[in-house]
VOVODREN-965880 format. One line per field, with one value per residue (C-alpha): x, y, z; residue in one letter. Coordinates in Angstrom, 3 decimals, always signed. Last residue first. Example, Ala and Ser with C-alpha at 12.3 -4.5 7.8 and 13.67 -1.06 7.14 Angstrom:
! VOVODREN-965880
x = [+13.670:+12.300]
y = [-1.060:-4.500]
z = [+7.140:+7.800]
aa = [s:a]
//
This chain:
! VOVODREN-965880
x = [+118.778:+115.869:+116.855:+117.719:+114.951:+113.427:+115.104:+114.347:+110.733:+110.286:+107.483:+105.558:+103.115:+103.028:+101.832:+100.179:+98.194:+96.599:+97.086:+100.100:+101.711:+100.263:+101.637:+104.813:+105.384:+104.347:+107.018:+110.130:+108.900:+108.876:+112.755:+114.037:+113.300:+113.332:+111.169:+111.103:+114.743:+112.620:+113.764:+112.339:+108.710:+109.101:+109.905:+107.370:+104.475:+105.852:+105.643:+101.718:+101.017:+102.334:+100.302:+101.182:+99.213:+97.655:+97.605:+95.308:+96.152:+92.785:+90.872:+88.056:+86.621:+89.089:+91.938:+89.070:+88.591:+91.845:+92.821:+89.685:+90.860:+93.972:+92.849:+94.733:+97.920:+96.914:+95.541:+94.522:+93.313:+93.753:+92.654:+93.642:+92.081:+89.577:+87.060:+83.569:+82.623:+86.096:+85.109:+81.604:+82.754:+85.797:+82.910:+80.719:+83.359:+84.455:+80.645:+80.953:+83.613:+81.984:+83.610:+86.293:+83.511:+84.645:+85.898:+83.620:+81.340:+83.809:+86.403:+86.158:+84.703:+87.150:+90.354:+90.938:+94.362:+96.419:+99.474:+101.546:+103.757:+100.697:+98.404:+101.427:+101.709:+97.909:+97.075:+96.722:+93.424:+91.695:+88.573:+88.965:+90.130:+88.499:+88.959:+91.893:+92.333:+94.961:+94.043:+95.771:+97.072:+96.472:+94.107:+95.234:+93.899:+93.002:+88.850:+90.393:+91.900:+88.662:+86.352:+88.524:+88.726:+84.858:+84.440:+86.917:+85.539:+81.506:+81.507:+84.816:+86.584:+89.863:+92.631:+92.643:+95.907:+96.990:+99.630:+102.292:+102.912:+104.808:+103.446:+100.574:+99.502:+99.340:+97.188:+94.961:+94.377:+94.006:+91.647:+89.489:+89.754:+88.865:+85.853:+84.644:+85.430:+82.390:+80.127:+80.940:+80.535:+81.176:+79.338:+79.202:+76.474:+74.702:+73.673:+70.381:+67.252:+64.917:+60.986:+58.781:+58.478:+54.875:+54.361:+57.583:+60.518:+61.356:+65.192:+64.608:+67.256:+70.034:+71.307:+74.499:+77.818:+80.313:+82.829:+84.758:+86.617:+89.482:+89.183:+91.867:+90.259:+93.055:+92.806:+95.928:+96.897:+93.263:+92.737:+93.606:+94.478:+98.075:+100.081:+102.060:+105.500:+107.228:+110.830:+112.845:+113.493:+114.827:+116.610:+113.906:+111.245:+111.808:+112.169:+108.796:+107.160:+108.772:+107.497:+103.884:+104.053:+105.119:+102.487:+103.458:+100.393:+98.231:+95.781:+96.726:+98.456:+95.107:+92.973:+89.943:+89.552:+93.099:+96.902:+100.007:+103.557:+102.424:+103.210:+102.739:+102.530:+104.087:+104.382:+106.943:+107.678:+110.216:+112.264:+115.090:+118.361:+119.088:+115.418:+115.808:+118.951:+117.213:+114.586:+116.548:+118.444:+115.319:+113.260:+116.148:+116.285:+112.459:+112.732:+112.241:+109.851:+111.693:+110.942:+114.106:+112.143:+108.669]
y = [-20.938:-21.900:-25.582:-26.245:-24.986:-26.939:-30.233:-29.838:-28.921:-31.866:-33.906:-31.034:-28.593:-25.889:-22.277:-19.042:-21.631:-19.464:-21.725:-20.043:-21.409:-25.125:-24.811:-23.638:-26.570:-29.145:-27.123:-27.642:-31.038:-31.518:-29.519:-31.745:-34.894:-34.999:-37.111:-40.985:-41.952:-44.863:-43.868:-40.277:-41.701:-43.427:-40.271:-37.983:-40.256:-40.701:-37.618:-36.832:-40.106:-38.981:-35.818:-32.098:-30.533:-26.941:-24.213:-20.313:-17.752:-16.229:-14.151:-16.308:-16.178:-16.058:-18.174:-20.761:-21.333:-21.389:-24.146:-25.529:-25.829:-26.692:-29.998:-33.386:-31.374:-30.288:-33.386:-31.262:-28.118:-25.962:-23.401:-20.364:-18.884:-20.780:-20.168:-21.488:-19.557:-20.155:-24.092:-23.512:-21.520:-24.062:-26.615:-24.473:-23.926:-27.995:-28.884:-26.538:-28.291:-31.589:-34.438:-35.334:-36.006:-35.499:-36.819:-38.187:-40.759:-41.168:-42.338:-46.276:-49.671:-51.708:-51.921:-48.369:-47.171:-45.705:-47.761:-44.548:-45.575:-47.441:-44.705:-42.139:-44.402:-44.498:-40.739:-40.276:-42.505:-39.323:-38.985:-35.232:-33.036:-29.455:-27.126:-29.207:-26.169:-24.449:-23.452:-20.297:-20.440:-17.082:-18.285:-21.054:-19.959:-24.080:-22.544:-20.765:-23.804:-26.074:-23.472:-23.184:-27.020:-27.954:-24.631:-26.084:-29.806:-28.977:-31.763:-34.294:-33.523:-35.496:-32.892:-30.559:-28.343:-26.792:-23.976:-23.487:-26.895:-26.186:-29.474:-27.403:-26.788:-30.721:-31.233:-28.780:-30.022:-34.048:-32.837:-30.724:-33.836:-36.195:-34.569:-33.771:-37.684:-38.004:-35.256:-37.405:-41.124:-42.374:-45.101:-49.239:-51.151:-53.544:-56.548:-56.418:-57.966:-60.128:-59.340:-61.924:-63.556:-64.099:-60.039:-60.589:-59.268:-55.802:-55.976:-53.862:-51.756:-52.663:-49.745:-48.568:-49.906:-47.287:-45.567:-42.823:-41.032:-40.514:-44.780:-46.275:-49.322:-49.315:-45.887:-43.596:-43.153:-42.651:-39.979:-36.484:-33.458:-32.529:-30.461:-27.612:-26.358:-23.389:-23.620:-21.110:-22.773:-26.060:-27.392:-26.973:-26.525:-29.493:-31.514:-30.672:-30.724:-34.397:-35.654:-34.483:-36.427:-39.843:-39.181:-38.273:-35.784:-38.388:-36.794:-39.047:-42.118:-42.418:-42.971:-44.331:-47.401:-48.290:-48.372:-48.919:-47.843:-44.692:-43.729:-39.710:-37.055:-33.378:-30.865:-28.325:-25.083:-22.338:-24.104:-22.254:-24.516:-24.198:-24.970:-28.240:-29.738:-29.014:-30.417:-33.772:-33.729:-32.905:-35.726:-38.020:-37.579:-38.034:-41.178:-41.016:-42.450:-42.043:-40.287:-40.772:-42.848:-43.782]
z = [-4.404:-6.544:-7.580:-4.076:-2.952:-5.656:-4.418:-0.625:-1.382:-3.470:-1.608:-1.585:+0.612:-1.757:+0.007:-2.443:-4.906:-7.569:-10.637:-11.474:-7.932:-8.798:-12.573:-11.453:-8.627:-12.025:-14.062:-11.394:-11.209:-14.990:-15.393:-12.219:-13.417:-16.917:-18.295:-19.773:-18.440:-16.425:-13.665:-14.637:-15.427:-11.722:-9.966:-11.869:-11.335:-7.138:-6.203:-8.080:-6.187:-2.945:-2.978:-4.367:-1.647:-2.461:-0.050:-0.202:+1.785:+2.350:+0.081:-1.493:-5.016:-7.847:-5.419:-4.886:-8.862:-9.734:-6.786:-8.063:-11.897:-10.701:-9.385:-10.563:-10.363:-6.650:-4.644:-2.226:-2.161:+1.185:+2.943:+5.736:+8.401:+8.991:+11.605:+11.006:+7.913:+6.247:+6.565:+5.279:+2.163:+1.769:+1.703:-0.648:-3.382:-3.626:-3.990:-6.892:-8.334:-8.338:-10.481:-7.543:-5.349:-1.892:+1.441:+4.020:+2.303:-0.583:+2.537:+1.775:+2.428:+4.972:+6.319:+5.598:+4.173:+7.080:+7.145:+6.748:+4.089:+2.223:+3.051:+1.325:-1.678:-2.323:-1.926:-5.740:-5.982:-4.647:-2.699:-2.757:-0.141:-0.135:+2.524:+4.230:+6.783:+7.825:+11.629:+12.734:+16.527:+18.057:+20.565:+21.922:+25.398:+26.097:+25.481:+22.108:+20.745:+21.581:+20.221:+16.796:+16.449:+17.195:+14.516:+12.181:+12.534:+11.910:+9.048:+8.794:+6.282:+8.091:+7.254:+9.822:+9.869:+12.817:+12.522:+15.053:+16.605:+19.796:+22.118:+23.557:+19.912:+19.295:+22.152:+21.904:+18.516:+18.906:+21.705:+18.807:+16.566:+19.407:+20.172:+16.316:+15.659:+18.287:+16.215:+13.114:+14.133:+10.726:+9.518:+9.134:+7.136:+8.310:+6.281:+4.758:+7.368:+6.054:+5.288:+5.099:+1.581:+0.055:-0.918:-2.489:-0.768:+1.211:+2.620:+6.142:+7.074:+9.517:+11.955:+11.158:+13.059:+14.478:+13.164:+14.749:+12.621:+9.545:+8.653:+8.959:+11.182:+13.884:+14.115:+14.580:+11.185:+10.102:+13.056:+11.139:+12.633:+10.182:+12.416:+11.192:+11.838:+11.355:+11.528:+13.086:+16.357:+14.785:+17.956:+20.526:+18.178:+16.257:+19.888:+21.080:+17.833:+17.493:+20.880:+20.091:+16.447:+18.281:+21.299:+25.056:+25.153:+23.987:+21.245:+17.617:+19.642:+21.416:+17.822:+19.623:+17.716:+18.534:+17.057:+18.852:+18.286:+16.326:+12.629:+12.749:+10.222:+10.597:+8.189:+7.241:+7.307:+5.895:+3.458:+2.813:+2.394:+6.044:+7.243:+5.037:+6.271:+10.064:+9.357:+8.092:+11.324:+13.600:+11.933:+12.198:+16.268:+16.397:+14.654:+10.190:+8.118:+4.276:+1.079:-1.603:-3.823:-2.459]
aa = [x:x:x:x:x:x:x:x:x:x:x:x:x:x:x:x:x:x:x:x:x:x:x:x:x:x:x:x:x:x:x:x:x:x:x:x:x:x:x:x:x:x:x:x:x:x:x:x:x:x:x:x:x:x:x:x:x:x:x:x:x:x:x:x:x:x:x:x:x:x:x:x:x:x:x:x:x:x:x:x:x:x:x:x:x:x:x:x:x:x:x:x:x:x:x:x:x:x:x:x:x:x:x:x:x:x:x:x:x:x:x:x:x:x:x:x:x:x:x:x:x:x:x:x:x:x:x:x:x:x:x:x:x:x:x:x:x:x:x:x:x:x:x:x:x:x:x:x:x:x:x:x:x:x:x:x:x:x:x:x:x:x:x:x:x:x:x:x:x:x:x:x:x:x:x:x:x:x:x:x:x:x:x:x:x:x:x:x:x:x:x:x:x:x:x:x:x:x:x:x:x:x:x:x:x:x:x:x:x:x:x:x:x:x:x:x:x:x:x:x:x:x:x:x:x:x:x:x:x:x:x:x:x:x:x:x:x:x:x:x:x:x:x:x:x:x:x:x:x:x:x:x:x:x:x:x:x:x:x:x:x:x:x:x:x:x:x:x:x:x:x:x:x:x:x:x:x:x:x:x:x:x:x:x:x:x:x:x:x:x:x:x:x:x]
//
C-alpha cells in the first residue's frame, strides 16, 4: 500500500517515535517472522520479531502505548488463525447398489489447542512491555484462556482489547498480502463472522465482555457502522473500530487517480467511525490526521 511500509526494529522505533511527537498515543504491533511453522513459534518465542520491538519501543518510546495483536496466521505456515488439523472423513451414501465411499477430508480448527498458544502468545508479549493485548483470531473461549493465563504470569493489570466482532471481510486483502498471512487453503468464514448477521455480532462481544474484556473492537469499520452503533447503544466499554487495509487503500487509489480528495474523504471516513460510536481508531492515517488536527 502507498506510503505503508514493513519496517526492522530500528525503523519501527524511528517511525514511532515521528508519530508519538505528532500525538498519536498508541500503536499496534504485527509481526513478519524469519521462519514460519504449524505451531506459530515466531508468534510466543520470547526472542520473537514483535517481542524484540516492544522491548526496544519502550526503551526509547516510553510514552507510547502499545498493543499486541494475538493472532497466529502470520506465524503459521498454513495462515490460518489456529491449529488445524485434518477432520474425520464422512461417509458419501450411494445407490442402494453402490457401497459407500469415503468424501475427501476436510481440515478444521483445533480451537482449545489455538487457546494454548494464544494465552502463551500473551504472556509472552506482556513480559516483553506490550501494554494492552489485543486478540484478534475469534477463536471461541480465547479471552477467558487469555485472562487466566495473564493473571497466573501476575499480569494482572494488563487490559485485553478484544476483536469482539471481526467479520470475514474481503477488505483485509492488502494487509494478508503484506503480511503473508492469507490461508493456503479454504478460508476463515468458519472462525470469523457473517458479515450479514448483526445480531451474531451483539452476542460475541456479549461472550467476549463475559469472559474478561475490557475493551472491544469492530473491525472492518466503514463497511460496519451500523454495529459499531449498535455496540456503543448497548455495551459500556471503550469501544475500537479498525479502518482495514482495504478501506486505506480505496481512498489512496481513488485520490491517485485525482477522483477524491485525499485528505477531506479520510478526514470524513475517521468522522463517520467516531460519530458512529467508536471511542479508539486504529488507522492507517493516524500520522496524517494528527497532522491534520494539530
Amino acid at each position: 500500500m502507498p506510503g505503508v511500509f514493513n519496517f526492522s526494529v530500528d525503523q519501527a522505533v524511528n517511525d514511532a517515535r515521528e508519530a508519538h511527537s505528532l500525538g498519536v498515543p498508541a500503536l499496534i504491533l504485527f509481526g513478519l517472522p524469519d521462519k514460519k511453522d504449524e505451531v506459530a513459534t515466531g508468534a510466543w518465542s520470547d526472542q520473537g520479531i514483535v517481542q524484540q520491538a516492544a522491548r526496544a519501543l519502550k526503551r526509547e518510546v516510553p510514552g507510547l502505548i502499545l498493543i499486541g495483536d494475538v493472532c497466529l496466521c502470520e506465524y503459521m505456515s498454513h495462515g490460518h488463525c489456529g491449529v488445524v488439523r485434518q477432520s474425520p472423513a464422512p461417509l458419501s451414501l450411494g445407490a442402494a447398489a453402490e457401497v459407500a465411499r469415503p468424501v475427501p477430508a476436510q481440515f478444521e480448527i483445533d480451537n482449545d489447542a489455538s487457546l494454548e498458544l494464544l494465552a502463551r502468545t500473551s504472556v509472552s508479549l506482556a513480559r516483553a512491555g506490550v501494554d494492552i493485548i489485543a486478540p484478534s483470531d475469534m477463536m471461541d473461549g480465547r479471552v477467558a484462556a487469555i485472562r487466566r493465563a495473564l493473571d497466573d504470569a501476575r499480569f494482572e493489570n494488563t487490559p485485553i482489547l478484544s476483536y469482539a466482532a471481526k467479520f470475514a471481510s474481503a477488505f483485509y486483502g492488502p494487509f494478508r498480502e503484506a503480511a503473508d498471512s492469507a490461508p493456503q487453503f479454504g478460508d476463515r468464514r468458519s472462525y470469523q463472522m457473517d458479515g450479514a448477521n448483526l445480531r451474531e455480532a451483539m452476542r460475541e462481544i456479549e461472550l467476549d465482555i463475559e469472559e474478561g474484556a475490557d475493551m472491544i473492537m469492530v473491525k472492518p469499520a466503514l463497511p460496519y457502522l451500523d454495529v459499531i452503533a449498535a455496540a456503543r447503544d448497548r455495551f459500556d466499554l471503550p469501544l475500537a473500530a479498525y479502518q482495514v487495509s482495504g478501506e486505506y487503500a480505496m481512498i489512496e487509489a481513488a485520490a491517485r487517480n485525482g477522483w477524491v480528495e485525499r485528505d477531506r474523504v479520510m478526514m470524513e471516513s475517521l468522522l463517520s467511525i467516531r460519530r458512529s460510536g467508536a471511542s479508539m481508531i486504529l488507522t492507517y492515517y493516524a500520522k496524517e490526521a494528527a497532522r491534520l488536527l494539530s
